[in-house]
C-alpha positions as CSV (number, residue, x, y, z in Angstrom):
1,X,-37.1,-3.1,-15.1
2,X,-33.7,-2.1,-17.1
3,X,-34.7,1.5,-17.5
4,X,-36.2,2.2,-14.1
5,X,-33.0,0.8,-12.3
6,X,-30.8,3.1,-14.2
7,X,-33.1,6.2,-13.0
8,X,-33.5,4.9,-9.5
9,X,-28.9,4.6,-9.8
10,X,-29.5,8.3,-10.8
11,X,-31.2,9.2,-8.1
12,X,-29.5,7.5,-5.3
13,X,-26.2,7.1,-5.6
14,X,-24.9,9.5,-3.4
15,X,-21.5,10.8,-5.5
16,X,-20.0,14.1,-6.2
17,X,-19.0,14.4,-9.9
18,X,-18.6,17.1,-12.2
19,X,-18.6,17.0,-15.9
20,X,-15.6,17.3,-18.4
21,X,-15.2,18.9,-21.7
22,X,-17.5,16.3,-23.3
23,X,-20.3,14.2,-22.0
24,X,-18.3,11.2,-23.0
25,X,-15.3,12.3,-21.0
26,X,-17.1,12.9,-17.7
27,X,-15.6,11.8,-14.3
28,X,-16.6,11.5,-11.0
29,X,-14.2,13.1,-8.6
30,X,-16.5,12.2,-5.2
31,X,-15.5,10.9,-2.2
32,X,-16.8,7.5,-1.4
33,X,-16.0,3.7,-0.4
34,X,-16.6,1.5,-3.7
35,X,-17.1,-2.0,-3.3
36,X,-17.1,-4.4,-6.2
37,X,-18.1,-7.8,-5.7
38,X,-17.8,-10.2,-8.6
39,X,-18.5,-13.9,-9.3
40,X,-15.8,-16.0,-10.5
41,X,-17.9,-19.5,-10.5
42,X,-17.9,-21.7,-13.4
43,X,-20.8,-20.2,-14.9
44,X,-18.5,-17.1,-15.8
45,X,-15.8,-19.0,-17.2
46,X,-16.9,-17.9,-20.9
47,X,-17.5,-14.5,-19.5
48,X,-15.3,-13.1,-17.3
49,X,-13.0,-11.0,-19.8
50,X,-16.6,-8.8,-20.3
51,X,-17.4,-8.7,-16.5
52,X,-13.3,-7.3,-16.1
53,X,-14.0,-5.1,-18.4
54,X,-16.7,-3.2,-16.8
55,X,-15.1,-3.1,-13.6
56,X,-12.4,-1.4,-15.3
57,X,-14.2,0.7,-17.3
58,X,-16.2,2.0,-14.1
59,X,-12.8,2.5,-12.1
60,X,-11.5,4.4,-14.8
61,X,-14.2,6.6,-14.6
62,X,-13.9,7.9,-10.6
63,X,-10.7,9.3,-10.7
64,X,-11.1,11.1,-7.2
65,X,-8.0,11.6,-4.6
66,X,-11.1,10.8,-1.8
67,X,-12.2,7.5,-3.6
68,X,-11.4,4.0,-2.1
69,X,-12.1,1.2,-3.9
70,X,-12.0,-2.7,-3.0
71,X,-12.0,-5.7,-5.3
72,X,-13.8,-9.3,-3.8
73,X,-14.5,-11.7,-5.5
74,X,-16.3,-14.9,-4.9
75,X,-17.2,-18.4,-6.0
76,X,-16.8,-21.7,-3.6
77,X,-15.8,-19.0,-1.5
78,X,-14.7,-15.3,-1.5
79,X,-11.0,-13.6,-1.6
80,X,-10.4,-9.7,-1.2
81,X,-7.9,-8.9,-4.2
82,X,-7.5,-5.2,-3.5
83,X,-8.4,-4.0,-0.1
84,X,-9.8,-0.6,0.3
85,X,-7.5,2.0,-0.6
86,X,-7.2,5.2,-2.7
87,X,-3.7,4.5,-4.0
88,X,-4.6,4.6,-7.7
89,X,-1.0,2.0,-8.5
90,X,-2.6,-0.2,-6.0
91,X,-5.4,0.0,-7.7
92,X,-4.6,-0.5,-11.3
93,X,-2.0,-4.0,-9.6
94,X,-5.8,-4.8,-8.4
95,X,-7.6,-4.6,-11.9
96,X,-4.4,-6.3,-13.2
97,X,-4.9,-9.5,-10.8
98,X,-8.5,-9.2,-11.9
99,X,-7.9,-9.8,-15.5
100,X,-6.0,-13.5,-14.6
101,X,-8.5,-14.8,-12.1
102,X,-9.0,-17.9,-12.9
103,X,-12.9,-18.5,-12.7
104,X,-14.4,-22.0,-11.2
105,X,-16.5,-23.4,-8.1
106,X,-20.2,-22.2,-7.2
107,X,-22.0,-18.9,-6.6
108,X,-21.7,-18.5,-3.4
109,X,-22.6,-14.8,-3.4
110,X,-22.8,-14.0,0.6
111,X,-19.0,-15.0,0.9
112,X,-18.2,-11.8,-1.1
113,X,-20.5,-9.7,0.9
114,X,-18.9,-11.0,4.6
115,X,-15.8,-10.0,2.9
116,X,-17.1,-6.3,1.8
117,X,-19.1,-5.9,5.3
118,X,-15.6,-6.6,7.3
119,X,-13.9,-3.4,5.6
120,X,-17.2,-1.5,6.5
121,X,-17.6,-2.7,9.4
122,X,-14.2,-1.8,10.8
123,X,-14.2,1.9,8.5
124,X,-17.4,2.5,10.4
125,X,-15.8,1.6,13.8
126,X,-13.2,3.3,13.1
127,X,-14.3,6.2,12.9
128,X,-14.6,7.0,9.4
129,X,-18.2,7.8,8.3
130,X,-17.5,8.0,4.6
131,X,-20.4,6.7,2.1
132,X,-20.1,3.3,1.1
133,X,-21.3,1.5,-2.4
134,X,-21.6,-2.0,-2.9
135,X,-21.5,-3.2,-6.6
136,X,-22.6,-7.1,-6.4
137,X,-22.0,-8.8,-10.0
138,X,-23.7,-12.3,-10.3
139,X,-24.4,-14.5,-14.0
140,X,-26.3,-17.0,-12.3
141,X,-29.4,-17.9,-10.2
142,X,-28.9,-18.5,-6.7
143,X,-30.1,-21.7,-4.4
144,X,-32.6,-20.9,-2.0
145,X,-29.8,-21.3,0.8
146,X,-27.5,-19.0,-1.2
147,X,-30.1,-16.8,-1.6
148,X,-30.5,-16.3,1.8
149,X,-27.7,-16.0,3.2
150,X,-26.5,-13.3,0.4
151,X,-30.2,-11.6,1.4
152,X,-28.7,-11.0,5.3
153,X,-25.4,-10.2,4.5
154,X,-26.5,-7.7,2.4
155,X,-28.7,-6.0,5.0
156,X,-25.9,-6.1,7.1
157,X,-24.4,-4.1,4.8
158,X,-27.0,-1.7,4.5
159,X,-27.7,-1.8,8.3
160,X,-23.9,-0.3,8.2
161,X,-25.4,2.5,5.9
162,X,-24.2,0.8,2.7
163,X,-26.0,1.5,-0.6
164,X,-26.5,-2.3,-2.7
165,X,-26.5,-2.5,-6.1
166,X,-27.0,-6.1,-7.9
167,X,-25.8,-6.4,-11.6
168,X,-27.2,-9.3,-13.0
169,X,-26.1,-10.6,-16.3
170,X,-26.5,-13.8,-18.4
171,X,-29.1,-15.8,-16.5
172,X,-29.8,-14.0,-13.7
173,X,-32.8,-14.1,-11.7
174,X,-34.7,-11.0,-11.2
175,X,-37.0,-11.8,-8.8
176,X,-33.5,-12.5,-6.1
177,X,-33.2,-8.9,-5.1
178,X,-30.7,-8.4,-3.2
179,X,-30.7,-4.6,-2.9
180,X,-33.3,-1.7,-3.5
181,X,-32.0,-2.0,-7.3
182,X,-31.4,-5.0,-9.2
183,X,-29.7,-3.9,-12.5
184,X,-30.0,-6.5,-15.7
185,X,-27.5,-5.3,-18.2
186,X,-27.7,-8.9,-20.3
187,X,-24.9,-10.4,-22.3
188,X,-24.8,-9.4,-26.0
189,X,-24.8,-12.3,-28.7
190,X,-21.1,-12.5,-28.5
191,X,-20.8,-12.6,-24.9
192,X,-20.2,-9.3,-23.9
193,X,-21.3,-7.4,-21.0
194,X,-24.7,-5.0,-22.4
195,X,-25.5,-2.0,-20.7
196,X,-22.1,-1.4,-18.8
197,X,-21.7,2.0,-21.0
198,X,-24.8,3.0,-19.9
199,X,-24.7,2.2,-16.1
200,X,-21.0,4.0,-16.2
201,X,-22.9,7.0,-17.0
202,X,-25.6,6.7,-14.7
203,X,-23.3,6.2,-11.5
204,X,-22.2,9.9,-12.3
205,X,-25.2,12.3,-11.7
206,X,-23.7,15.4,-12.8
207,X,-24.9,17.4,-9.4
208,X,-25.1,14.8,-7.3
209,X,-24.8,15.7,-3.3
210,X,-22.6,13.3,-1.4
């Protein structure tokens, strides 16, 4: 399952990058609407330095004038830290408020994505027709209830023309997608996040068509 995700990421993820000097210094300089939504529950709370990590580790990478980036995240219910925007201060204050959240309360997954499909919704009316990417991060297995209501909300977010990915780490079930791709990057033995190198590099197809 790992390895097909990562080549179906390849092929769908409609970015613009270019490559750098080095294959290990590559960047994506596309324009596009980056949503990351992250659980904070208590299940995370051994965790969430490793799931900051890769966020910032993926922001770092799209260093685009044209990208706007948003930061949710949920538990008992969901809070937008950084709103969409390009400004790359407001966006480094963003990871920064990241790093301190204080993690607790249940997986309530579809609270993140209301909070995500609001900024698309109101881009889309707006006017703007600018790709969007949703990046949903979950540890845990979700109730049937949760499950469902995180299943429509993120249809409503495709049925806005967003592109859903689900990272699942720790426990996660795989059989709860949520998306066209469900990505498992697993924890490593000491708790950190596995595989967020590796999905870095393949959310930057090197001639990718926006």
């Amino acid at each position: 399952m790992k390895g097909i995700s990562l080549l179906a990421l390849v092929a769908i993820l409609p970015l613009l990058c270019q490559t750098q000097e080095t294959e290990e210094q590559r960047s994506c300089h596309g324009a596009f609407d980056l949503y990351f939504i992250l659980d904070k529950s208590g299940s995370v709370k051994n965790h969430w330095i490793e799931i900051y990590s890769f966020v910032e580790s993926l922001a770092e990478k799209f260093i685009s004038p044209m990208l706007r980036m948003s930061f949710i995240v949920f538990s008992s219910r969901a809070t937008t830290i950084l709103k969409l925007t390009e400004d790359r201060e407001a966006i480094r204050r963003g990871l920064q408020i990241l790093h301190t959240e204080a993690t607790g309360g249940d997986t309530f997954m579809h609270e993140g994505f209301k909070k995500a499909n609001e900024q698309i919704f109101h881009e889309t009316h707006g006017g703007v027709r600018t790709a969007s990417v949703i990046i949903a991060l979950t540890d845990g297995e979700l109730q049937q209830t949760q499950f469902y209501y995180a299943e429509q909300e993120a249809e409503r977010a495709r049925s806005f023309g967003a592109i859903v990915y689900c990272v699942g780490v720790k426990d996660f079930n795989e059989t709860q997608h949520l998306g066209d791709v469900v990505v498992d990057t697993g924890l490593t033995s000491d708790g950190g996040v596995s595989g967020a190198g590796a999905l870095g590099t393949h959310l930057q197809p090197a001639a990718a068509t926006a």
